[in-house]
TORGUDREN-529497 format. One record per atom (N, C-alpha, C, O): residue in one letter; x, y, z negated. Coordinates in steps of 0.02 Angstrom, whole numbers, plus 50000, padded with zeros to 5 digits. Atoms other than C-alpha are relative to their C-alpha. Example, Ala and Ser with C-alpha at 12.3 -4.5 7.8 and 13.67 -1.06 7.14 Angstrom:
BEGIN
A500454994150000;A506154977549610;A500455006050000;A500975005949967;S499584994150003;S506844994749643;S499615005549963;S499865011049955;
***
This chain:
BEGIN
X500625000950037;X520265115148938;X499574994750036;X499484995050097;X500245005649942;X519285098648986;X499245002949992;X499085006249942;X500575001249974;X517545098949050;X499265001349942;X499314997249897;X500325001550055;X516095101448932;X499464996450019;X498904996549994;X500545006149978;X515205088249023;X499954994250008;X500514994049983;X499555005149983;X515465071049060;X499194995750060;X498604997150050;X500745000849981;X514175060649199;X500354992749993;X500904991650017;X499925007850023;X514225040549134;X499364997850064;X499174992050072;X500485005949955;X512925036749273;X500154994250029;X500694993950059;X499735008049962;X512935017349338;X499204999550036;X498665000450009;X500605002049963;X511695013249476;X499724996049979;X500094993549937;X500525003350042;X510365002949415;X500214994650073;X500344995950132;X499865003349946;X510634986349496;X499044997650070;X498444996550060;X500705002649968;X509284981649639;X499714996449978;X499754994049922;X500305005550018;X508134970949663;X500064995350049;X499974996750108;X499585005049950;X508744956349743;X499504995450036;X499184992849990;X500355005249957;X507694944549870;X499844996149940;X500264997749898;X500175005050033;X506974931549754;X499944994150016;X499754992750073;X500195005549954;X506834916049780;X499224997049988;X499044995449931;X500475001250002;X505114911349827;X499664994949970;X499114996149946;X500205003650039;X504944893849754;X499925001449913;X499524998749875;X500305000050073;X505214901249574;X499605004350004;X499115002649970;X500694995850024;X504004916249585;X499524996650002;X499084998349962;X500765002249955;X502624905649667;X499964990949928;X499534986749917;X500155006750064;X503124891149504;X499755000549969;X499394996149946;X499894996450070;X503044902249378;X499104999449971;X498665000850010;X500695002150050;X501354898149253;X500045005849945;X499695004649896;X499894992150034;X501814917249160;X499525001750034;X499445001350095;X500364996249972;X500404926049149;X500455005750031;X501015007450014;X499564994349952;X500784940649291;X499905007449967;X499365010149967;X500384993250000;X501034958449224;X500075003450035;X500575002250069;X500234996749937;X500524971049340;X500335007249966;X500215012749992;X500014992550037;X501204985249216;X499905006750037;X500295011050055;X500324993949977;X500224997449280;X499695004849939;X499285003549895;X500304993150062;X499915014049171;X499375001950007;X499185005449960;X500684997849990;X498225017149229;X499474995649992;X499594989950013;X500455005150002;X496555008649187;X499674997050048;X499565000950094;X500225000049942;X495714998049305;X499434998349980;X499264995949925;X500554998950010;X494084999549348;X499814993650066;X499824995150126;X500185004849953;X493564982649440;X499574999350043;X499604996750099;X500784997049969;X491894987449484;X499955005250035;X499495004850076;X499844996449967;X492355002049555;X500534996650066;X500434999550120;X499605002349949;X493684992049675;X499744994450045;X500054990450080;X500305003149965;X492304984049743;X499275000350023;X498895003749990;X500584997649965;X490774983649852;X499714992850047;X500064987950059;X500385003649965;X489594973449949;X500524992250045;X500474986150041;X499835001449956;X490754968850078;X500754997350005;X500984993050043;X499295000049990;X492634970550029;X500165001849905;X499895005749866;X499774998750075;X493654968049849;X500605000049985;X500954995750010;X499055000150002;X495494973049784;X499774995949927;X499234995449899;X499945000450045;X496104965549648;X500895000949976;X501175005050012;X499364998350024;X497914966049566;X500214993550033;X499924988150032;X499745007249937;X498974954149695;X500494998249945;X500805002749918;X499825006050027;X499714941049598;X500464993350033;X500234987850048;X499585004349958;X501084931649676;X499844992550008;X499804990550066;X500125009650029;X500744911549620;X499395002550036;X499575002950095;X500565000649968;X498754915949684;X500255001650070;X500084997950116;X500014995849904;X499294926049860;X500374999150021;X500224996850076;X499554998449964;X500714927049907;X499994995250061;X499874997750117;X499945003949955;X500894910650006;X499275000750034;X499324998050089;X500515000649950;X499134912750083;X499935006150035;X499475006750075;X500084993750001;X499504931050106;X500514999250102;X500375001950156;X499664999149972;X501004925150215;X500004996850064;X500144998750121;X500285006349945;X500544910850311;X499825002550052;X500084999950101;X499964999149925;X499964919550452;X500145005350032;X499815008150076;X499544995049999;X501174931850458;X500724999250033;X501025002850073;X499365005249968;X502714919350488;X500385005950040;X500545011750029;X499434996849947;X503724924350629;X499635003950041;X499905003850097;X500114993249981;X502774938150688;X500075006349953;X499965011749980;X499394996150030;X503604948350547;X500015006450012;X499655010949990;X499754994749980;X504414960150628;X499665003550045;X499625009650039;X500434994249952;X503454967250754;X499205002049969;X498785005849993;X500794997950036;X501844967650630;X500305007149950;X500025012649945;X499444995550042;X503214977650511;X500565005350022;X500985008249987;X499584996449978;X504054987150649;X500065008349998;X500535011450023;X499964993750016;X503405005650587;X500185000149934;X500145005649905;X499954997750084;X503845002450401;X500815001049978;X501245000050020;X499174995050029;X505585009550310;X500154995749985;X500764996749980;X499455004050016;X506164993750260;X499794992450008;X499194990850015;X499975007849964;X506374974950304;X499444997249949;X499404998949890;X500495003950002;X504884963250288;X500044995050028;X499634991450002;X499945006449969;X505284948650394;X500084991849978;X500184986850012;X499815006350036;X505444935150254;X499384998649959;X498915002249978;X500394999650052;X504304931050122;X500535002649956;X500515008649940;X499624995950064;X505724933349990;X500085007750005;X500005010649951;X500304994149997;X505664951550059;X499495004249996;X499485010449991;X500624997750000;X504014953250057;X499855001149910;X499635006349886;X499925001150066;X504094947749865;X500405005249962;X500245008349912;X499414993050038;X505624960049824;X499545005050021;X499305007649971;X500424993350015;X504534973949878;X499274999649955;X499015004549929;X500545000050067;X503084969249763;X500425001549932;X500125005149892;X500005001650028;X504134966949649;X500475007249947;X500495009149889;X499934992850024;X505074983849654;X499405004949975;X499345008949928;X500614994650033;X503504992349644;X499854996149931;X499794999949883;X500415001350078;X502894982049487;X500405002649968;X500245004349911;X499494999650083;X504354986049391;X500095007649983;X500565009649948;X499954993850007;X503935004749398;X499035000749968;X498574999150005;X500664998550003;X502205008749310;X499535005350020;X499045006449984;X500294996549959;X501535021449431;X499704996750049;X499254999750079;X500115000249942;X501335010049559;X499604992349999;X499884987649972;X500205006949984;X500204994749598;X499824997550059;X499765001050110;X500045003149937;X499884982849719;X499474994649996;X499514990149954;X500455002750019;X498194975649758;X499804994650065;X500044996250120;X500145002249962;X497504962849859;X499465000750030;X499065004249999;X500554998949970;X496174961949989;X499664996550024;X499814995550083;X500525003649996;X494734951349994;X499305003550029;X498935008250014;X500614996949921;X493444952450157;X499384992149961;X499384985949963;X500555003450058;X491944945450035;X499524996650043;X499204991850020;X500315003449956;X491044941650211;X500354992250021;X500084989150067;X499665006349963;X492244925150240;X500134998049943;X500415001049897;X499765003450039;X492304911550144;X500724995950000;X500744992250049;X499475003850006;X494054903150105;X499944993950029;X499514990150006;X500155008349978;X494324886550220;X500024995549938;X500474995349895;X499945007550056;X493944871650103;X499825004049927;X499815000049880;X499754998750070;X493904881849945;X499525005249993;X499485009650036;X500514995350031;X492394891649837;X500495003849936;X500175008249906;X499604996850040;X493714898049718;X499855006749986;X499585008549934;X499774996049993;X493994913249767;X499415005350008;X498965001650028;X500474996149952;X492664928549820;X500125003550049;X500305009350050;X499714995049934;X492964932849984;X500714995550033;X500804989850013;X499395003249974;X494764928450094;X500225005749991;X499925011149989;X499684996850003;X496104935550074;X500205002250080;X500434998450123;X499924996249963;X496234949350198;X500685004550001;X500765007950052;X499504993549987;X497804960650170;X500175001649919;X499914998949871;X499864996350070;X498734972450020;X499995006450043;X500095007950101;X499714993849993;X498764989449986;X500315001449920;X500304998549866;X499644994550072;X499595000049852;X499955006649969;X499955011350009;X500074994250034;X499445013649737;X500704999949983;X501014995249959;X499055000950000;X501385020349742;X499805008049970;X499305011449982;X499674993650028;X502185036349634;X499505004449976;X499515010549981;X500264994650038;X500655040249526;X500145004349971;X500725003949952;X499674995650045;X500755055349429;X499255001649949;X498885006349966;X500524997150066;X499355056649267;X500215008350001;X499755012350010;X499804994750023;X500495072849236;X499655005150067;X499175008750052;X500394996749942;X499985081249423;X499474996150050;X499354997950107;X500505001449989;X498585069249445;X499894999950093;X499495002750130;X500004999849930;X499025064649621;X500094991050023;X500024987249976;X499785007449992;X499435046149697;X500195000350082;X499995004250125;X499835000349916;X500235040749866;X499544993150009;X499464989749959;X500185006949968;X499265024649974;X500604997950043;X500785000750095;X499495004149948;X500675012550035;X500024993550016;X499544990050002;X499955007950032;X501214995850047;X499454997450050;X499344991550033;X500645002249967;X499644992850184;X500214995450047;X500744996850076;X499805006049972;X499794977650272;X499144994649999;X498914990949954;X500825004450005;X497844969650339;X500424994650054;X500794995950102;X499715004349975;X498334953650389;X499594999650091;X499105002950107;X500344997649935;X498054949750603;X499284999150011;X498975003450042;X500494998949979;X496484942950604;X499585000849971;X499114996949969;X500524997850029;X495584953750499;X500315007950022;X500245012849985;X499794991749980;X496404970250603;X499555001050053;X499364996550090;X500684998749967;X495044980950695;X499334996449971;X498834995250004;X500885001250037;X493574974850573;X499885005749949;X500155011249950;X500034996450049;X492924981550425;X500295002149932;X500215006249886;X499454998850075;X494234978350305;X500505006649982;X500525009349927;X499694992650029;X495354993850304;X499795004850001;X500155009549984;X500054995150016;X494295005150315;X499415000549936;X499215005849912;X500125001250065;X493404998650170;X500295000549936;X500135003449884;X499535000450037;X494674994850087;X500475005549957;X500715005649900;X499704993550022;X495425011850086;X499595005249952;X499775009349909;X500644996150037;X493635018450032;X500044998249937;X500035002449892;X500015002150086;X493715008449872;X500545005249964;X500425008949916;X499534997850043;X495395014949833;X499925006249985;X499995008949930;X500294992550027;X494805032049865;X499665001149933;X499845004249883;X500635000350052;X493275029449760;X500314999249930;X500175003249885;X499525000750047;X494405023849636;X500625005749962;X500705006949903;X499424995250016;X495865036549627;X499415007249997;X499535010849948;X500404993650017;X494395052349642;X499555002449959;X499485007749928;X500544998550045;X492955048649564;X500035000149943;X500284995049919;X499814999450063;X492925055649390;X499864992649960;X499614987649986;X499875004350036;X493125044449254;X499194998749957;X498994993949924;X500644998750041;X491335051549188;X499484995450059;X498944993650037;X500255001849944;X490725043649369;X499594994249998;X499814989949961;X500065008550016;X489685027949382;X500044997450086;X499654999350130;X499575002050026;X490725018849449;X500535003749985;X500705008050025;X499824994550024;X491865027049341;X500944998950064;X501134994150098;X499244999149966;X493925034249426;X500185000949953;X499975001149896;X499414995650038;X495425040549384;X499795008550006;X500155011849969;X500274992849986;X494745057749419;X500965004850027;X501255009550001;X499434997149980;X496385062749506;X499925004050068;X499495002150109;X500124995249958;X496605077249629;X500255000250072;X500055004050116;X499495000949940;X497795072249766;X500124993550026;X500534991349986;X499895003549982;X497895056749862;X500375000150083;X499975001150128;X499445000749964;X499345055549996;X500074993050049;X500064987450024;X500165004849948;X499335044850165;X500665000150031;X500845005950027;X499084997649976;X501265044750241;X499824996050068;X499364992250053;X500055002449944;X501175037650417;X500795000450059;X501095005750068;X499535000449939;X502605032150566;X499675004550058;X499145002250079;X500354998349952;X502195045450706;X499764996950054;X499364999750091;X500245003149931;X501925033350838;X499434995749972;X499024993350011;X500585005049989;X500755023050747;X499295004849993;X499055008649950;X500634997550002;X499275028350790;X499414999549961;X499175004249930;X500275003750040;X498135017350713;X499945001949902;X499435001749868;X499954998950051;X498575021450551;X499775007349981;X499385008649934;X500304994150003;X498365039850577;X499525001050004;X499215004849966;X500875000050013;X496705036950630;X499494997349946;X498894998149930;X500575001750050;X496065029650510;X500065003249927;X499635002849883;X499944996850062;X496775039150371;X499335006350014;X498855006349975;X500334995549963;X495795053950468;X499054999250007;X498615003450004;X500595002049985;X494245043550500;X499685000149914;X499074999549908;X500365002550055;X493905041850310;X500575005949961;X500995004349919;X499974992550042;X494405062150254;X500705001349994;X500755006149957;X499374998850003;X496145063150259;X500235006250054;X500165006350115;X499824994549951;X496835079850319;X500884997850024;X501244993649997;X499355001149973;X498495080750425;X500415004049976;X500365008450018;X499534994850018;X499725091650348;X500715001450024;X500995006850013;X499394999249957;X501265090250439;X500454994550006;X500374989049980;X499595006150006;X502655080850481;X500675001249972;X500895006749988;X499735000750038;X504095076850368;X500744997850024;X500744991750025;X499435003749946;X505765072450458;X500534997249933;X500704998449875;X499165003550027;X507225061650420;X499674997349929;X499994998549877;X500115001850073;X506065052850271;X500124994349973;X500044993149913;X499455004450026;X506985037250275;X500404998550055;X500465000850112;X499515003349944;X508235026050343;X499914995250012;X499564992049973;X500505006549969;X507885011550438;X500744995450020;X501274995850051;X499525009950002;X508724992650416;X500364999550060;X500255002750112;X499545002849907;X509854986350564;X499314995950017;X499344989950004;X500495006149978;X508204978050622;X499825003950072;X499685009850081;X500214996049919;X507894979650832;X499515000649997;X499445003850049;X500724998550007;X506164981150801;X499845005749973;X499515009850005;X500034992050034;X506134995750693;X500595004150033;X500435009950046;X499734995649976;X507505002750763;X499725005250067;X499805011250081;X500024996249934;X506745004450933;X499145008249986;X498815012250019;X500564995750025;X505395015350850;X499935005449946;X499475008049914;X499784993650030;X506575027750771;X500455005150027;X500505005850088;X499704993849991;X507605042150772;X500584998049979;X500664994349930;X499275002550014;X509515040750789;X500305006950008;X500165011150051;X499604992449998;X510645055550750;X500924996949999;X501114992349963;X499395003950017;X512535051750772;X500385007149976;X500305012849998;X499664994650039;X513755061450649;X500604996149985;X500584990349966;X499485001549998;X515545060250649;X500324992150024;X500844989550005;X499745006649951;X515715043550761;X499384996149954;X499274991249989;X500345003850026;X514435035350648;X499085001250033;X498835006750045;X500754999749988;X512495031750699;X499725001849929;X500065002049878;X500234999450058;X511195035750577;X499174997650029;X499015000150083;X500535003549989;X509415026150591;X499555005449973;X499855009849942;X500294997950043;X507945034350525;X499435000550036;X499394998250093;X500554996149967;X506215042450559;X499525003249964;X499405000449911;X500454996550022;X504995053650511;X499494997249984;X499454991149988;X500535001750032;X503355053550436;X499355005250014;X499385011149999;X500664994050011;X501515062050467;X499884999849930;X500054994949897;X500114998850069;X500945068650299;X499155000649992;X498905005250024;X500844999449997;X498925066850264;X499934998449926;X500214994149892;X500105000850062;X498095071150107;X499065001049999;X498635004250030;X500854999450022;X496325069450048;X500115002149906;X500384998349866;X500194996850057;X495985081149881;X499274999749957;X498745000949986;X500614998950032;X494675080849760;X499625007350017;X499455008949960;X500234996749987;X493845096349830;X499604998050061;X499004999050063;X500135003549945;X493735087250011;X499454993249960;X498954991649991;X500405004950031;X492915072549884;X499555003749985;X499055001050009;X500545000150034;X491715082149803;X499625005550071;X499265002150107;X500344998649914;X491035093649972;X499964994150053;X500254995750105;X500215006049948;X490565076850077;X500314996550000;X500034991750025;X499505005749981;X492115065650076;X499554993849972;X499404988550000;X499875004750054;X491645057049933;X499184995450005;X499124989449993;X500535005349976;X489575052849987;X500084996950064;X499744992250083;X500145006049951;X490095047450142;X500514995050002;X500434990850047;X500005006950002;X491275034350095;X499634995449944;X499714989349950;X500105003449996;X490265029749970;X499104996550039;X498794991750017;X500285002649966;X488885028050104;X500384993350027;X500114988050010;X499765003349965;X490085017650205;X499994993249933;X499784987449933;X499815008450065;X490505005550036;X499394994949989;X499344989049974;X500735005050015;X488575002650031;X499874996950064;X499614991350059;X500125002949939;X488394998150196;X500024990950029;X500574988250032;X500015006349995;X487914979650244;X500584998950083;X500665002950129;X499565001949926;X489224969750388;X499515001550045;X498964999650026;X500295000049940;X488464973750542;X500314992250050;X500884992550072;X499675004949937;X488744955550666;X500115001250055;X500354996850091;
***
């Protein structure tokens, strides 16, 4: 008697490196297919502004001073960054899923060399990764403040918007997503990152082992966890888990970042 099942699955093919001269040609408007509305005004403040990162506008100014320090700026993250065309394939995985976006970051105190274009310099990305409308939760990933806008006021601004953004109800002025769960994933050794998830309401919830696997890259490697099983190595490393909830928003989180959003640069 055969089977009363059959499984036809075919892996969905990747997403392959791109090549950077055609994304950065391309005169297509960019879609961002993102399922959620955005609230522009809400993703911005005095001081610091996201907007939807746009490859042809950012990318090359995003990267430029990034070059060949690469890898050791990228040595706590789960997967290779050392190229621009890598840097591009991971935008580009996340766009092609509508849960997840990827925004840029503009430090509104610095003007662009040579150029009134723009408001603000481009400072850094972050991301809104594996929304869920259905359990009204979102992860922050994808964070990357370029070097010399690390230790200022940009990420932890930056993060405030997104908060402000992902919590505050939709009835709000400025209005949210009114969602309940926002999710911080962190490399245990980096510190930095933990703190500041922490510094701006994020609780610690534990740590998460074996939550990916990590590239043949010596840089990341030396800043993981190796298990060897049956003559073979296995790369990987864990993760701290930090969440800030809409309950934590509406008992104090939520006036004191947006105290912090109103807040003028201090020199």
């Amino acid at each position: 008697m055969s089977l009363p099942f059959v499984n036809n699955y075919t892996p969905p093919k990747p997403c392959s490196n791109p090549d950077p001269e055609a994304v950065l040609a391309s005169r297509e408007p960019y879609d961002i297919n993102f399922s959620f509305p955005l609230h522009l005004d809400t993703l911005a403040c005095p001081t610091v502004r996201l907007t939807p990162f746009v490859p042809t506008l950012h990318a090359r100014t995003f990267w430029e001073p990034i070059g060949t320090q690469a890898r050791e700026l990228f040595k706590y993250y789960p997967f290779r960054l050392d190229t621009l065309a890598h840097f591009l394939s991971a935008v580009e995985t996340r766009r092609q899923h509508p849960d997840n976006c990827v925004f840029a970051i503009f430090d509104r105190t610095r003007r662009p060399d040579g150029a009134d274009s723009e408001d603000g310099r481009l400072a850094g990305v972050m991301a809104l990764i594996n929304t869920s409308m259905q359990h009204m939760n979102t992860e922050i990933g994808l964070v990357v403040v370029l070097p010399a806008f690390q230790g200022t006021h940009v990420a932890r601004t930056a993060l405030g918007l997104l908060l402000r953004y992902c919590l505050q109800t939709p009835a709000a002025s400025p209005p949210g997503l009114g969602l309940r769960r926002v999710r911080w994933s962190a490399h245990p050794r980096n510190k930095p990152s933990i703190g500041l998830a922490k510094r701006m309401g994020f609780r610690e919830e534990g740590i998460l082992r074996w939550t990916f696997v990590i590239p043949d890259v010596e840089e990341m490697k030396r800043e993981a966890r190796v298990l060897e099983r049956e003559g073979e190595e296995g790369w990987g490393r864990d993760s701290v888990c930090l969440a800030i909830c809409w309950d934590d928003w509406d008992n104090g989180a939520g006036a004191t970042v947006e105290s912090l959003l109103q807040q003028p640069l201090v020199a």
